[in-house]
N, CA, C and O atoms as a Tripos MOL2 file, in Angstrom:
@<TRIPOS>MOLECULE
protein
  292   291    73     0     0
PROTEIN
NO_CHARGES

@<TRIPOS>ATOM
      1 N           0.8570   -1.1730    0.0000 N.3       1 UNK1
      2 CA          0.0000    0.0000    0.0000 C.3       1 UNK1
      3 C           0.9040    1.2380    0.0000 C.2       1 UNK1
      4 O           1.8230    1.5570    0.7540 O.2       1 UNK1
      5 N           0.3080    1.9080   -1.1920 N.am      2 UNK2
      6 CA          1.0250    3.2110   -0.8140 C.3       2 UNK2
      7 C           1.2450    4.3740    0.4200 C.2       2 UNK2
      8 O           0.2500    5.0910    0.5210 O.2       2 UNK2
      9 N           2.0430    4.6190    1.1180 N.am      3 UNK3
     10 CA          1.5690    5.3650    2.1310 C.3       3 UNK3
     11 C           1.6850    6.8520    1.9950 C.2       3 UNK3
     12 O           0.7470    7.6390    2.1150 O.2       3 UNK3
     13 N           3.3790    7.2670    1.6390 N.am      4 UNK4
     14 CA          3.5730    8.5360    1.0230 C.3       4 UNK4
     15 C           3.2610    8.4740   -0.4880 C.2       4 UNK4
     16 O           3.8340    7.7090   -1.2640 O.2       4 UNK4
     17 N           2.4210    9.2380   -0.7850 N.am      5 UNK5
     18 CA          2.4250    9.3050   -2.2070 C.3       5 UNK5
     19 C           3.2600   10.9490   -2.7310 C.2       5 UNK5
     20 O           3.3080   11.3570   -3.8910 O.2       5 UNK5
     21 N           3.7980   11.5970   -1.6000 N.am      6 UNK6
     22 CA          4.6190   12.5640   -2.6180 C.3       6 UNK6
     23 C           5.7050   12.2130   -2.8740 C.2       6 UNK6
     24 O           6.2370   12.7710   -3.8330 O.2       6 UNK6
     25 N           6.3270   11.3610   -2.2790 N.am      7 UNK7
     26 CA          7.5930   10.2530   -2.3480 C.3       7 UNK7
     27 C           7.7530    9.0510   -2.7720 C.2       7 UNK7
     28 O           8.8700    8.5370   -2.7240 O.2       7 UNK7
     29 N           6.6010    8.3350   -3.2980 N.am      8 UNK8
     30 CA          6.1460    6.8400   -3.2380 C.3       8 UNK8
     31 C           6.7090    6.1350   -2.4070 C.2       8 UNK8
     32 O           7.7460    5.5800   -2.7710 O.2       8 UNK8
     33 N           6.3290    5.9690   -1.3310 N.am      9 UNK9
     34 CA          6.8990    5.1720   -0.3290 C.3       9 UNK9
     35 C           5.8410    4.4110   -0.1130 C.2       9 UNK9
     36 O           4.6780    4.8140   -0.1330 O.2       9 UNK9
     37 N           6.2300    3.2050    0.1160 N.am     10 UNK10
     38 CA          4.8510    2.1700    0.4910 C.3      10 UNK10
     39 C           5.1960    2.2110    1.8710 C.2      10 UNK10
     40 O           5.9680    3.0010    2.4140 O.2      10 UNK10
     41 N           4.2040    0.7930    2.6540 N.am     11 UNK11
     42 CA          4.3680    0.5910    3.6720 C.3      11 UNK11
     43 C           5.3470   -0.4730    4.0900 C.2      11 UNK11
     44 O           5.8590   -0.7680    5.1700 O.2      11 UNK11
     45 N           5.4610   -1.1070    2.4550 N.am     12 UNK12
     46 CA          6.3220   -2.0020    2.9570 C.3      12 UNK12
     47 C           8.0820   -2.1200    3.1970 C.2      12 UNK12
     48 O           8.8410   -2.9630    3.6730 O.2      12 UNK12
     49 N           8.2290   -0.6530    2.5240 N.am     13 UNK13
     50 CA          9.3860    0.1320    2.8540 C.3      13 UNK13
     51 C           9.5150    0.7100    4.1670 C.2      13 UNK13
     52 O          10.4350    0.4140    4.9290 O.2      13 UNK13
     53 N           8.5810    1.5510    4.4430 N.am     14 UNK14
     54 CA          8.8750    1.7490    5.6170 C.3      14 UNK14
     55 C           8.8720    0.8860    6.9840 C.2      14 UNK14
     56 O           9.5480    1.0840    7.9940 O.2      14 UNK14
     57 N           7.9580   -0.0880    6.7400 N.am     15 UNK15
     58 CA          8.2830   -1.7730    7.4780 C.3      15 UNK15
     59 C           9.6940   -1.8140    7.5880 C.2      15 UNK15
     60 O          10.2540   -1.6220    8.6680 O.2      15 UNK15
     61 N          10.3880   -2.0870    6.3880 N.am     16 UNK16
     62 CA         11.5330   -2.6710    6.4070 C.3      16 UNK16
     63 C          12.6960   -1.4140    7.1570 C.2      16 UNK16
     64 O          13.6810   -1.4950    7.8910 O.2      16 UNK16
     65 N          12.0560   -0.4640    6.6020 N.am     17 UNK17
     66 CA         13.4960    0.4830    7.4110 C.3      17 UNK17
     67 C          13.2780    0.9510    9.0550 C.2      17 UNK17
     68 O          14.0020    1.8310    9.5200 O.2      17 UNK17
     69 N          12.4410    0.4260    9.7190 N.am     18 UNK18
     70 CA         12.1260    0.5120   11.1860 C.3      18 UNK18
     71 C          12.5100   -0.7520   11.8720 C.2      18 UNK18
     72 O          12.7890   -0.8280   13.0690 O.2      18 UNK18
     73 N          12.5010   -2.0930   10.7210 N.am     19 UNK19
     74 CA         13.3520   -3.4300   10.9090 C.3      19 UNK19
     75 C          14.4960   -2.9350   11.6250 C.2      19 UNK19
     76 O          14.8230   -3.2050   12.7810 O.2      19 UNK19
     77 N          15.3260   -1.8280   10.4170 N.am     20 UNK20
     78 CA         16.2950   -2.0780   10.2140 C.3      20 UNK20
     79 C          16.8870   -0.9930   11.0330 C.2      20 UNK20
     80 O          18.1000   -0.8090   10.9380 O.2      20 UNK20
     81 N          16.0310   -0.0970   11.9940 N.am     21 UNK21
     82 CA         16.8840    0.4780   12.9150 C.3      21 UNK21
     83 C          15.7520    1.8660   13.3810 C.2      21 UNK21
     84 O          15.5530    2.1790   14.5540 O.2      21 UNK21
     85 N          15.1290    2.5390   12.2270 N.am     22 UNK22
     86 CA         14.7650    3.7830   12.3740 C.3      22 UNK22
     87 C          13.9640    3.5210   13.4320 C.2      22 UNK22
     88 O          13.4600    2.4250   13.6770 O.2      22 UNK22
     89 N          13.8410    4.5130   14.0610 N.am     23 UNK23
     90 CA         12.7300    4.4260   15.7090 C.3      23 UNK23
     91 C          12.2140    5.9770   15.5620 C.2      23 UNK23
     92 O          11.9190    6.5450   16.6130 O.2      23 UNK23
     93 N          12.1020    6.5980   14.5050 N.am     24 UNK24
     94 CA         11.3820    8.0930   14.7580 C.3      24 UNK24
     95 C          11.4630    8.6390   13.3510 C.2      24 UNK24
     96 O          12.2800    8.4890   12.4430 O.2      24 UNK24
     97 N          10.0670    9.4890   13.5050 N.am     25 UNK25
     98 CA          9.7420    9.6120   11.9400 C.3      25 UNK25
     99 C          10.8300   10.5900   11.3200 C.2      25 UNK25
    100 O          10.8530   10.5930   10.0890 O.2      25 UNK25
    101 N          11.7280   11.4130   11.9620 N.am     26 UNK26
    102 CA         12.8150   12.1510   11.5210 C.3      26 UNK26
    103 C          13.7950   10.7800   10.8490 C.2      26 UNK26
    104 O          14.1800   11.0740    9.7170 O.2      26 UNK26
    105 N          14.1960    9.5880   11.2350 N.am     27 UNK27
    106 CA         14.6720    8.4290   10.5400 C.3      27 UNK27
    107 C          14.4040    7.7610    9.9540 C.2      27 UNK27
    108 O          15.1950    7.0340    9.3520 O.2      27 UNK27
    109 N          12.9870    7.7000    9.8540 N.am     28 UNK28
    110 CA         12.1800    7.2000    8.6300 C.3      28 UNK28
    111 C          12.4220    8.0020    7.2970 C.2      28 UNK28
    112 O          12.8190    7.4930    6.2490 O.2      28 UNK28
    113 N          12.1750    9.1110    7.4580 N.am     29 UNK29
    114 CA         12.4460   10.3580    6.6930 C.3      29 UNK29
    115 C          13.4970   10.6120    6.2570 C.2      29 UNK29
    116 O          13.5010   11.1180    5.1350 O.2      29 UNK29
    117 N          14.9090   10.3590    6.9920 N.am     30 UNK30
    118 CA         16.0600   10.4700    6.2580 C.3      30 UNK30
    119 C          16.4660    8.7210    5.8900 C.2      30 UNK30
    120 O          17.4560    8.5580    5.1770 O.2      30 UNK30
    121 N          16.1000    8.1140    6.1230 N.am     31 UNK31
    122 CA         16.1810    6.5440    5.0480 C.3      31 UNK31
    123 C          15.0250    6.4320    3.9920 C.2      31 UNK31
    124 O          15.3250    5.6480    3.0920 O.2      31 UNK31
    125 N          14.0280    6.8900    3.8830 N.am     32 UNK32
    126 CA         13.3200    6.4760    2.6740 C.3      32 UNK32
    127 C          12.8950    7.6000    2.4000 C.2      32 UNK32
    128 O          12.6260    7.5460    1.2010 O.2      32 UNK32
    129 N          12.5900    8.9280    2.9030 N.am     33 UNK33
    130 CA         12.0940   10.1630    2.0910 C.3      33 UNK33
    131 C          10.6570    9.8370    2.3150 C.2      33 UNK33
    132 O           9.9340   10.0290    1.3370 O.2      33 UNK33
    133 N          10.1670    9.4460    3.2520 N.am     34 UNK34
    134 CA          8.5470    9.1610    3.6400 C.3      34 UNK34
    135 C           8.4330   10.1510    4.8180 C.2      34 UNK34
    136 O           9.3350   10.3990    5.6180 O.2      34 UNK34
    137 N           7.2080   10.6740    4.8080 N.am     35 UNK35
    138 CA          7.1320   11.9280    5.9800 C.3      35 UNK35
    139 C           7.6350   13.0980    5.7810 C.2      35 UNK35
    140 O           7.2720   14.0570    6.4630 O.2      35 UNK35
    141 N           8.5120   13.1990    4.8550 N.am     36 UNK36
    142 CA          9.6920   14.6690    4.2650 C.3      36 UNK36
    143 C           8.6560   15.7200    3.6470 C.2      36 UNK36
    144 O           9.0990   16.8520    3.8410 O.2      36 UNK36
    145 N           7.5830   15.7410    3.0550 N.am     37 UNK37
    146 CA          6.9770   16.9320    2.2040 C.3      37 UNK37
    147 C           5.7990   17.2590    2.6370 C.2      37 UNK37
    148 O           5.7460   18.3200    3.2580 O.2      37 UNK37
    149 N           4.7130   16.5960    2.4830 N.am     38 UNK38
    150 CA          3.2630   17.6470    2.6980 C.3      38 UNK38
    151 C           2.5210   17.0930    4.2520 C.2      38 UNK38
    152 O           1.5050   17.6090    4.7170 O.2      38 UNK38
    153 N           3.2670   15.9650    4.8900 N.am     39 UNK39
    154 CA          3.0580   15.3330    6.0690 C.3      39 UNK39
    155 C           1.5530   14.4320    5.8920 C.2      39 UNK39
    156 O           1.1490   13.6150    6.7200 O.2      39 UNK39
    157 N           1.2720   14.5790    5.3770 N.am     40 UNK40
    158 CA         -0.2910   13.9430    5.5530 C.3      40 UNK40
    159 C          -0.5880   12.1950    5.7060 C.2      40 UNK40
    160 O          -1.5750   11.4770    5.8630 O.2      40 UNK40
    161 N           1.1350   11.9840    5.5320 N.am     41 UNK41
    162 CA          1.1220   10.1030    5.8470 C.3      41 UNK41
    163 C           1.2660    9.9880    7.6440 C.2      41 UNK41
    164 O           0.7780    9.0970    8.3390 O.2      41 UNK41
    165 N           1.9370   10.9570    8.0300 N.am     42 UNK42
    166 CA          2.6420   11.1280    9.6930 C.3      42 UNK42
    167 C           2.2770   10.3250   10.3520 C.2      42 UNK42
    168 O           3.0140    9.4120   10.7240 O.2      42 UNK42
    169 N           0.8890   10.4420   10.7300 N.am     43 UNK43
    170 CA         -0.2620    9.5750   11.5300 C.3      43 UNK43
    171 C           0.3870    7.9640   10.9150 C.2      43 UNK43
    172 O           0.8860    7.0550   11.5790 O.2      43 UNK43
    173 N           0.1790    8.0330    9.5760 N.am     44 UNK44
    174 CA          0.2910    6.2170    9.4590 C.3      44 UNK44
    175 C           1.8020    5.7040    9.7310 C.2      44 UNK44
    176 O           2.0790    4.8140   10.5360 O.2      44 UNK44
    177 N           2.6830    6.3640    8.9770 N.am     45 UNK45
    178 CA          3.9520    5.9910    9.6870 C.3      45 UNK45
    179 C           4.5720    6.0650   11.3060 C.2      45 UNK45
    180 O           5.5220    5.5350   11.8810 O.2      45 UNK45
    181 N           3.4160    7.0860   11.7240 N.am     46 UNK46
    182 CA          3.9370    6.8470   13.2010 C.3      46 UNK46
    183 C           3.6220    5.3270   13.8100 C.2      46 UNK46
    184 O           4.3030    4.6520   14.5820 O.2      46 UNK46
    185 N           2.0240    4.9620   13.0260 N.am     47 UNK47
    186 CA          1.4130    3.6680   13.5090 C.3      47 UNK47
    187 C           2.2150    3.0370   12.9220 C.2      47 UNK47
    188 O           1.9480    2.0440   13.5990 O.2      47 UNK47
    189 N           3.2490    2.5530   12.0340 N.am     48 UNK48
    190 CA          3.7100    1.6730   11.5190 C.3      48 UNK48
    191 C           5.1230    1.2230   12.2050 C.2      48 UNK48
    192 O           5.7300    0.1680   12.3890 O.2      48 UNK48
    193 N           5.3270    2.7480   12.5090 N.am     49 UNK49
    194 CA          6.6050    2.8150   13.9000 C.3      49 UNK49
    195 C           6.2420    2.3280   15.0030 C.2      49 UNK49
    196 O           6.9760    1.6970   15.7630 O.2      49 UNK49
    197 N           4.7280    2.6610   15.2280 N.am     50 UNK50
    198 CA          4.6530    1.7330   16.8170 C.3      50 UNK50
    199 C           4.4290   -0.0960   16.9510 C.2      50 UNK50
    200 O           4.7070   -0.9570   17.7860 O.2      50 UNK50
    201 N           3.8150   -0.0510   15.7010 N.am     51 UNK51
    202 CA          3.2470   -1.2480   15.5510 C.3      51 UNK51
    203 C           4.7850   -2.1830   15.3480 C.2      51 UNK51
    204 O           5.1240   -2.9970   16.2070 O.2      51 UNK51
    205 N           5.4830   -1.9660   14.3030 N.am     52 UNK52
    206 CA          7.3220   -2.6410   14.3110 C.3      52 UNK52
    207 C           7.4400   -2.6340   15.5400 C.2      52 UNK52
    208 O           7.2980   -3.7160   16.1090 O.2      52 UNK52
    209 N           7.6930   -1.5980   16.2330 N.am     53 UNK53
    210 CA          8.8030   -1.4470   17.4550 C.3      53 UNK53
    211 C           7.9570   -2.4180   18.0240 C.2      53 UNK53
    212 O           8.7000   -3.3490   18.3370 O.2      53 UNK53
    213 N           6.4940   -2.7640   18.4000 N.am     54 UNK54
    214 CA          6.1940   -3.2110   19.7310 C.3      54 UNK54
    215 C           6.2620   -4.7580   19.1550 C.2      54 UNK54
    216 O           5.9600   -5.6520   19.9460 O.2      54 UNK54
    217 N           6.6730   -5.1300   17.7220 N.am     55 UNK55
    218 CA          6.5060   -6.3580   17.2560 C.3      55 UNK55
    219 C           7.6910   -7.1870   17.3250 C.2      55 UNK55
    220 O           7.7760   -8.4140   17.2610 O.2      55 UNK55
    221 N           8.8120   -6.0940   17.5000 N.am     56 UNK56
    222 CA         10.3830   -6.3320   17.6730 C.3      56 UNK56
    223 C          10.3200   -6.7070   18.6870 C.2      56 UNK56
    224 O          10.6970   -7.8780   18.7390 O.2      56 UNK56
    225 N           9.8230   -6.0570   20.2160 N.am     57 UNK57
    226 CA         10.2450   -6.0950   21.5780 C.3      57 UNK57
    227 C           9.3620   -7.4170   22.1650 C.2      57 UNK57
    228 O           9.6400   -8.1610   23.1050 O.2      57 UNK57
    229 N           8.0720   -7.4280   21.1610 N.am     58 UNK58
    230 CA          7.8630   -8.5180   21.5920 C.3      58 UNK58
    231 C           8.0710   -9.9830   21.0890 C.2      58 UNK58
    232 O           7.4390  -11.0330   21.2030 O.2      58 UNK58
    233 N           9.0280   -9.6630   20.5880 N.am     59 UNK59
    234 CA          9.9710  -11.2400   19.7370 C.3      59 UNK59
    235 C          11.0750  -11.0930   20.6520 C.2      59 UNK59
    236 O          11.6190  -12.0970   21.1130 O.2      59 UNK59
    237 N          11.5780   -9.5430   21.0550 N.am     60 UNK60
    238 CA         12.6420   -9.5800   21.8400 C.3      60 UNK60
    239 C          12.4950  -10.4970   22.9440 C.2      60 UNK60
    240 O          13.4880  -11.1840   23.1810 O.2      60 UNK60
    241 N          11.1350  -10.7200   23.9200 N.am     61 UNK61
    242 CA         10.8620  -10.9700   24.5730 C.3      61 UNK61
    243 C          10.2000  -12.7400   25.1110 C.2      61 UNK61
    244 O           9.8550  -13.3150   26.1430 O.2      61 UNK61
    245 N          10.3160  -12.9820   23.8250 N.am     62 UNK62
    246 CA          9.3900  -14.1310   23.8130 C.3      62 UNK62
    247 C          10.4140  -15.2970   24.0250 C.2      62 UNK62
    248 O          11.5480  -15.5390   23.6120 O.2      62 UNK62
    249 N           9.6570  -15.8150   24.7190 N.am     63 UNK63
    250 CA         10.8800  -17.2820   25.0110 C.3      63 UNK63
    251 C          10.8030  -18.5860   24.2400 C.2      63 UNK63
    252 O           9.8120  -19.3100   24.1540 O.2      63 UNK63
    253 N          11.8650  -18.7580   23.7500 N.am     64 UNK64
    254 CA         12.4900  -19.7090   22.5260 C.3      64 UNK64
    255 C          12.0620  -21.1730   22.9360 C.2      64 UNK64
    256 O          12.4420  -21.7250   23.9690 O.2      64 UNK64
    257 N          11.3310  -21.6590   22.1140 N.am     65 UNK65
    258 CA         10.8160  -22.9810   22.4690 C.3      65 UNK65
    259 C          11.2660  -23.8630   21.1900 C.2      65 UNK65
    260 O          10.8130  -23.7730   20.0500 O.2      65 UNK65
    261 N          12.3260  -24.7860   21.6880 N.am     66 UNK66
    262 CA         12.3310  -25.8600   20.6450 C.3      66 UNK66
    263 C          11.7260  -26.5120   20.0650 C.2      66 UNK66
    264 O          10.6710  -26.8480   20.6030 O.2      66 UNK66
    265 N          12.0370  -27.0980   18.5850 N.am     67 UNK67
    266 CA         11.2460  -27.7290   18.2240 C.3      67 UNK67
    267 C          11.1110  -29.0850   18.2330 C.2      67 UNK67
    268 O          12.1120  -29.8000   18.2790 O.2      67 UNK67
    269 N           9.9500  -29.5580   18.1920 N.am     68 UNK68
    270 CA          9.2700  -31.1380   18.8210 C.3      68 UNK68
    271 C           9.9970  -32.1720   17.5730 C.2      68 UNK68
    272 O           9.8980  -32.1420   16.3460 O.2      68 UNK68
    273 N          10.4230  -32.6780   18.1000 N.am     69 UNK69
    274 CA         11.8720  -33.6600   17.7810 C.3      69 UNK69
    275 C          10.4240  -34.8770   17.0590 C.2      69 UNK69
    276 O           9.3710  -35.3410   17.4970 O.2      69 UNK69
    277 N          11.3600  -34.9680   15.5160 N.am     70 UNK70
    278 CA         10.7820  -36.0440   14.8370 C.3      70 UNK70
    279 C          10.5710  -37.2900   15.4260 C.2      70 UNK70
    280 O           9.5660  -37.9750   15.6160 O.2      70 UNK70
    281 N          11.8090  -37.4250   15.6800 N.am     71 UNK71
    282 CA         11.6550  -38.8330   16.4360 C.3      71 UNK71
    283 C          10.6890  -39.6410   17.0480 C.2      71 UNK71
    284 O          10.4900  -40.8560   17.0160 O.2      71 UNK71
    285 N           9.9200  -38.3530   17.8250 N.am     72 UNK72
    286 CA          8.6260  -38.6480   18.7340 C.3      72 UNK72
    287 C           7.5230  -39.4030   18.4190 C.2      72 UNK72
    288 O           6.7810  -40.2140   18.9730 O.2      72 UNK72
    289 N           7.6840  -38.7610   17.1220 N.am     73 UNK73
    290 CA          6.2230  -39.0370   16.4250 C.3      73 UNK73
    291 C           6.1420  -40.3850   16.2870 C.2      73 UNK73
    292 O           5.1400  -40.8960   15.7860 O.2      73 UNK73
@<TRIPOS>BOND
     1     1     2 1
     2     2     3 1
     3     3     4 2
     4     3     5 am
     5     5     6 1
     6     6     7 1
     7     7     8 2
     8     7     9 am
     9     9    10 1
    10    10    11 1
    11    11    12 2
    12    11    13 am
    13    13    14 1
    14    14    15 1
    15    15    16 2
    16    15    17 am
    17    17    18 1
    18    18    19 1
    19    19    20 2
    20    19    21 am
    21    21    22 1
    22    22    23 1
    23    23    24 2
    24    23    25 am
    25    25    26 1
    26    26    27 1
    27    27    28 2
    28    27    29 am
    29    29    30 1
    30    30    31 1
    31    31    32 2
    32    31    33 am
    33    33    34 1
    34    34    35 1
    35    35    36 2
    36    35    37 am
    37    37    38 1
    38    38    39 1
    39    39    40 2
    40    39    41 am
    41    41    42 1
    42    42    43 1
    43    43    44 2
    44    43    45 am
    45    45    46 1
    46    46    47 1
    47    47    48 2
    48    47    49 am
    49    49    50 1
    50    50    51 1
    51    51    52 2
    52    51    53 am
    53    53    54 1
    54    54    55 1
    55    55    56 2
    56    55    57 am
    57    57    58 1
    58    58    59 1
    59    59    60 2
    60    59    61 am
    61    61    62 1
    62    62    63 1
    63    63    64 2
    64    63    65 am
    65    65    66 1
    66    66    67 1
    67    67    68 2
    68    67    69 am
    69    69    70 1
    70    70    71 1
    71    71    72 2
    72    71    73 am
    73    73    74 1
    74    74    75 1
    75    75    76 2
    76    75    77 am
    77    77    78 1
    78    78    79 1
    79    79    80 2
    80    79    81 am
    81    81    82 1
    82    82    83 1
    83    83    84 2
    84    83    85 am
    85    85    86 1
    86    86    87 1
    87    87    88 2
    88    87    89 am
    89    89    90 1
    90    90    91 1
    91    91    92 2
    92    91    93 am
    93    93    94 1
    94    94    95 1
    95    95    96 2
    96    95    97 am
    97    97    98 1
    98    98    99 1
    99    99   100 2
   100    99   101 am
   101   101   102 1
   102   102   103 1
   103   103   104 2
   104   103   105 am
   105   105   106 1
   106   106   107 1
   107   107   108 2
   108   107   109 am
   109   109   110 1
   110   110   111 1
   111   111   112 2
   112   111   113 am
   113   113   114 1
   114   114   115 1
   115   115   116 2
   116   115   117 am
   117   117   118 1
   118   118   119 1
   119   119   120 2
   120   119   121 am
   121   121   122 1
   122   122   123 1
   123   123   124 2
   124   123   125 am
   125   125   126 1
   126   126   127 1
   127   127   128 2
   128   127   129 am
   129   129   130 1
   130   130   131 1
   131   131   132 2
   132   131   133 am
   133   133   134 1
   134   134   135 1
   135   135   136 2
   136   135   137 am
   137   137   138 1
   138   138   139 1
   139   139   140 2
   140   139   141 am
   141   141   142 1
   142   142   143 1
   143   143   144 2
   144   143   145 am
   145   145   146 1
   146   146   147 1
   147   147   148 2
   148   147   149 am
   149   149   150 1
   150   150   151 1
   151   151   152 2
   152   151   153 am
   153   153   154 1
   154   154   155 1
   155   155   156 2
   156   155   157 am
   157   157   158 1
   158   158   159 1
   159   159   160 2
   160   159   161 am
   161   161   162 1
   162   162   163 1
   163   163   164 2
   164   163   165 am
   165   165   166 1
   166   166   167 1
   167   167   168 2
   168   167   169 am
   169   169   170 1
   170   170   171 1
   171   171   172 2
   172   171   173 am
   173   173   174 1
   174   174   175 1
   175   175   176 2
   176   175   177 am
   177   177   178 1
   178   178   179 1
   179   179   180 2
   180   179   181 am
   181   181   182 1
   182   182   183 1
   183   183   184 2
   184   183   185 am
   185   185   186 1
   186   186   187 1
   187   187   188 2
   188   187   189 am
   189   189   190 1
   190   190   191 1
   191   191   192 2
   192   191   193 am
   193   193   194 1
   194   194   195 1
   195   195   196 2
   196   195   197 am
   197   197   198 1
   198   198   199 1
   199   199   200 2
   200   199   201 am
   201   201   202 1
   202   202   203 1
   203   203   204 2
   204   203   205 am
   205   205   206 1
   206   206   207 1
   207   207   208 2
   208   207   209 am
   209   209   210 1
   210   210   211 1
   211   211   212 2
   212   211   213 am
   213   213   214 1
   214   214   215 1
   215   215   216 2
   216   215   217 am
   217   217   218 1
   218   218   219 1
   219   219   220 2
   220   219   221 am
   221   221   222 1
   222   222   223 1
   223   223   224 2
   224   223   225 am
   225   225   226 1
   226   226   227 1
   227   227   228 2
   228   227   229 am
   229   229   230 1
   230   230   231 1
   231   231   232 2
   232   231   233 am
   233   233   234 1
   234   234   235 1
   235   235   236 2
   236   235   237 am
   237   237   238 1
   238   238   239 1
   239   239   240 2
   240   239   241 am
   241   241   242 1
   242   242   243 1
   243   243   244 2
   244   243   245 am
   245   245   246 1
   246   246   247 1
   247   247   248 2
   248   247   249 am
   249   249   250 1
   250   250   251 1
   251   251   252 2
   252   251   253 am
   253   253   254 1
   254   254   255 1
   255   255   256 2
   256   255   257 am
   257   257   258 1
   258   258   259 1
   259   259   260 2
   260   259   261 am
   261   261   262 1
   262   262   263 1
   263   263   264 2
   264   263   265 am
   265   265   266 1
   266   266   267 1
   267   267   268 2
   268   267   269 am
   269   269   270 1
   270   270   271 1
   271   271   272 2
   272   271   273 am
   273   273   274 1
   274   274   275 1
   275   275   276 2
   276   275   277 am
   277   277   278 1
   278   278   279 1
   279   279   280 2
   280   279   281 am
   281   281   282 1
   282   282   283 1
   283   283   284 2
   284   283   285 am
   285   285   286 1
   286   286   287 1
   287   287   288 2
   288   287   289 am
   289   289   290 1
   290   290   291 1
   291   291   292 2
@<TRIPOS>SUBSTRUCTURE
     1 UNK1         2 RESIDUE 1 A UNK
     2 UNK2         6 RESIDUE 1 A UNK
     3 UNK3        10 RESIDUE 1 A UNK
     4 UNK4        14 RESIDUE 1 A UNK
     5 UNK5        18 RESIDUE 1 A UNK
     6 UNK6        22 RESIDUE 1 A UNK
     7 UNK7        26 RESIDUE 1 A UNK
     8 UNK8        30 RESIDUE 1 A UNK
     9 UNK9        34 RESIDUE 1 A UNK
    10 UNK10       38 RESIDUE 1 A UNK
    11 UNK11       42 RESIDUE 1 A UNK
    12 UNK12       46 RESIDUE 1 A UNK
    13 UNK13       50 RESIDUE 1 A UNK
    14 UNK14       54 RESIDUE 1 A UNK
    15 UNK15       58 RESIDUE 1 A UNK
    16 UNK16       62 RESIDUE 1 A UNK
    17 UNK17       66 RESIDUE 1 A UNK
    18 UNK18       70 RESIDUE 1 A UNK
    19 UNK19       74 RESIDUE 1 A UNK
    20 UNK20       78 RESIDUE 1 A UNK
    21 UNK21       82 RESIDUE 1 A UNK
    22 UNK22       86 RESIDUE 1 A UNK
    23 UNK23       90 RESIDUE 1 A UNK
    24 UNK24       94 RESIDUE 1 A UNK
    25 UNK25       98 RESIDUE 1 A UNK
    26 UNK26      102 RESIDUE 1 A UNK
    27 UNK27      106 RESIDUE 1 A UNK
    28 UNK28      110 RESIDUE 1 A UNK
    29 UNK29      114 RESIDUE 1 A UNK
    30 UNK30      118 RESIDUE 1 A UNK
    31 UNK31      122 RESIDUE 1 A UNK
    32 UNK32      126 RESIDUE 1 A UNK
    33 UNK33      130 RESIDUE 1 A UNK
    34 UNK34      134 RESIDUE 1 A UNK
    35 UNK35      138 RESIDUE 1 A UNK
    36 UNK36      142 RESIDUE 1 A UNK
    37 UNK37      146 RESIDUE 1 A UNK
    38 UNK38      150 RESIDUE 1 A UNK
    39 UNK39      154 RESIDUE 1 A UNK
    40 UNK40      158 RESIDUE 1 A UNK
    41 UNK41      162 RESIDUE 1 A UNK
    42 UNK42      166 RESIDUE 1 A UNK
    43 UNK43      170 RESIDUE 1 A UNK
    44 UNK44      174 RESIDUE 1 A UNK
    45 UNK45      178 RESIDUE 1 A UNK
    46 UNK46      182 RESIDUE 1 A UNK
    47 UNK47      186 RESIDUE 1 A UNK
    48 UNK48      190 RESIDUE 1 A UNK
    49 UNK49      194 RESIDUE 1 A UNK
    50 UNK50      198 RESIDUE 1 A UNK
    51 UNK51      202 RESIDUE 1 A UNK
    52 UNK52      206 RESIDUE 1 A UNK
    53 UNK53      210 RESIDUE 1 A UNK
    54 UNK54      214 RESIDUE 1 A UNK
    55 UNK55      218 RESIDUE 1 A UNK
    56 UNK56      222 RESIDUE 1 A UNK
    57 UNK57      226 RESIDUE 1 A UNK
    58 UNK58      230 RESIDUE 1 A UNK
    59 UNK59      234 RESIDUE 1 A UNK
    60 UNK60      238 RESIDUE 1 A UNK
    61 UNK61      242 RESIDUE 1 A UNK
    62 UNK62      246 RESIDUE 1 A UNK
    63 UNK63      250 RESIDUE 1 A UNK
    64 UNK64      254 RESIDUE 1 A UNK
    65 UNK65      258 RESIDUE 1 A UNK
    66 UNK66      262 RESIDUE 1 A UNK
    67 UNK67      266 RESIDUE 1 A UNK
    68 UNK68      270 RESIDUE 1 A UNK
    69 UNK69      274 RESIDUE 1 A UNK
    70 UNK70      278 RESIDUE 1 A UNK
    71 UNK71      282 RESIDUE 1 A UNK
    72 UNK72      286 RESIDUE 1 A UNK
    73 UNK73      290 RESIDUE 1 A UNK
């Protein structure tokens, strides 16, 4: 989905560059040029910033469960 359309930035760019480190729409903005001109995406990239970050912390968080050994079966 497109999100910035004065930049074409989708969402799935800006997904990937909040992966990859940005935590604030000033870093969103200087890695993909989304949020930079008439602002009217702000609102969605902020949600897209909260929604990553809280999706990161909660993988950060989650406890690693092995997997169920063939053998068993």
């Amino acid at each position: 989905m497109l999100v910035c359309h004065c930049n074409g930035v989708s969402d799935r760019t800006i997904r990937r560059t909040v992966r990859n480190g940005a935590r604030t729409l000033s870093q969103v903005g200087q890695a993909c040029g989304a949020g930079t001109c008439c602002n009217g995406c702000v609102p969605t990239i902020n949600a897209i910033i909260h929604t990553e970050s809280s999706n990161a912390e909660r993988e950060a968080t989650s406890p690693v469960v092995p997997p169920i050994a063939r053998s068993l079966a």
